[in-house]
N, C-alpha and C positions, 0 to 999 in steps of 0.2 A: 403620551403615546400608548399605544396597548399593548401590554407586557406580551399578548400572542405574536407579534409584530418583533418586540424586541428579543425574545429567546430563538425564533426563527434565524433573526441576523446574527445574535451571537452564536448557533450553532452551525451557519454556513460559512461565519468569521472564522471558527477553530477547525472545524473538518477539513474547508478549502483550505487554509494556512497549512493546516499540518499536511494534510496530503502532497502539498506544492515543496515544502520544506526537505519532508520525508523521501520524494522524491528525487531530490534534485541531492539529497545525500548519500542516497541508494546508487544514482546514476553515476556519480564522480566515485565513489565508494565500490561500486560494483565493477566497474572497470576494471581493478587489480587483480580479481577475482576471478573475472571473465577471461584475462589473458593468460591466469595459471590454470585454468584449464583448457583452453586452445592453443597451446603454447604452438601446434605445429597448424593451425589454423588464423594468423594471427589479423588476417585481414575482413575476418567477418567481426571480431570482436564491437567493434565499435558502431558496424549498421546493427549489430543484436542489442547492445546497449540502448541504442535509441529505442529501435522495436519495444524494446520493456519498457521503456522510459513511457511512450504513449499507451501501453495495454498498462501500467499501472495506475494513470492520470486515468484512462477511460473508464478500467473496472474501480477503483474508487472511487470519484467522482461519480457514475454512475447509480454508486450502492448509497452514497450518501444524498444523492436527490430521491432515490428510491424510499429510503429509510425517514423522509421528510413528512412523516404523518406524524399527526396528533389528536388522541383521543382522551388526553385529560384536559382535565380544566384549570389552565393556567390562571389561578385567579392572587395568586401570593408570590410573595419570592420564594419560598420554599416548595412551589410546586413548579416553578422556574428552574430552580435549582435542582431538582429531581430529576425535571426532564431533561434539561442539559446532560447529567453525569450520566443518564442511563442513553441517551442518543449516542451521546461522543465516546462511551465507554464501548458502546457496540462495534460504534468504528472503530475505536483503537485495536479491538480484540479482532476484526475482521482484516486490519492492515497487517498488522503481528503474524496472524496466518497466514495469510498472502505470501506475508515474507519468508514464512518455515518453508512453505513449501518449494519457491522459488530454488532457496537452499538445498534442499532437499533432492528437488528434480535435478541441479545441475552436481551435486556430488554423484547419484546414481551416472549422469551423462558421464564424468571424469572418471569414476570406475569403470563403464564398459569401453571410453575408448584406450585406457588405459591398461587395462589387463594383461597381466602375464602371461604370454604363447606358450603353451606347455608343449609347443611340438620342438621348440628350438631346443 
């Protein structure tokens, strides 16, 4: 079979796996998370859950058909292997941010609905 053929499946075997994995442990995981910050909002928790659940499958899925080019020449396993860890390395480092920010945005969301009335 042609090794172009075969680092192609093996890199839409780890990117889809992982994203699908990653996801679905984000989505049970993020739950607990989601509800201590809407603790007085308790009934959006779980349609926002989904909502992420599908904008995180879209925009990764997406960035990894995007990122689906090759301009070396996969002619060895070592140029197999190259191209894999630097494909799936991107994606990892592109999920990883995804998820800071995620964090990120909903801690800033918890401090402003949470903030202390300085008028009381």
């Amino acid at each position: 079979m042609n090794p172009v053929v075969i680092t192609f499946a093996l890199y839409l075997l780890v990117a889809g796996n992982t994203t699908y994995f990653l996801g679905r442990s984000l989505y049970n995981n993020g739950s607990h998370f989601l509800h201590s910050i809407f603790i007085t909002r308790q009934d959006i928790v779980q349609p926002l859950n989904n909502v992420l659940l599908i904008g995180f499958y879209l925009m990764n899925l997406g960035f990894v058909l995007l990122f689906f080019t090759q301009e070396k020449d996969l002619h060895n396993t070592i140029a197999m292997a190259e191209f894999l860890t630097e494909k799936i390395g991107v994606v990892y480092l592109v999920l990883g941010s995804m998820h800071l920010f995620n964090i990120i945005l909903f801690m800033t969301i918890e401090k402003r609905l949470y903030k202390p009335n300085p008028k009381l």
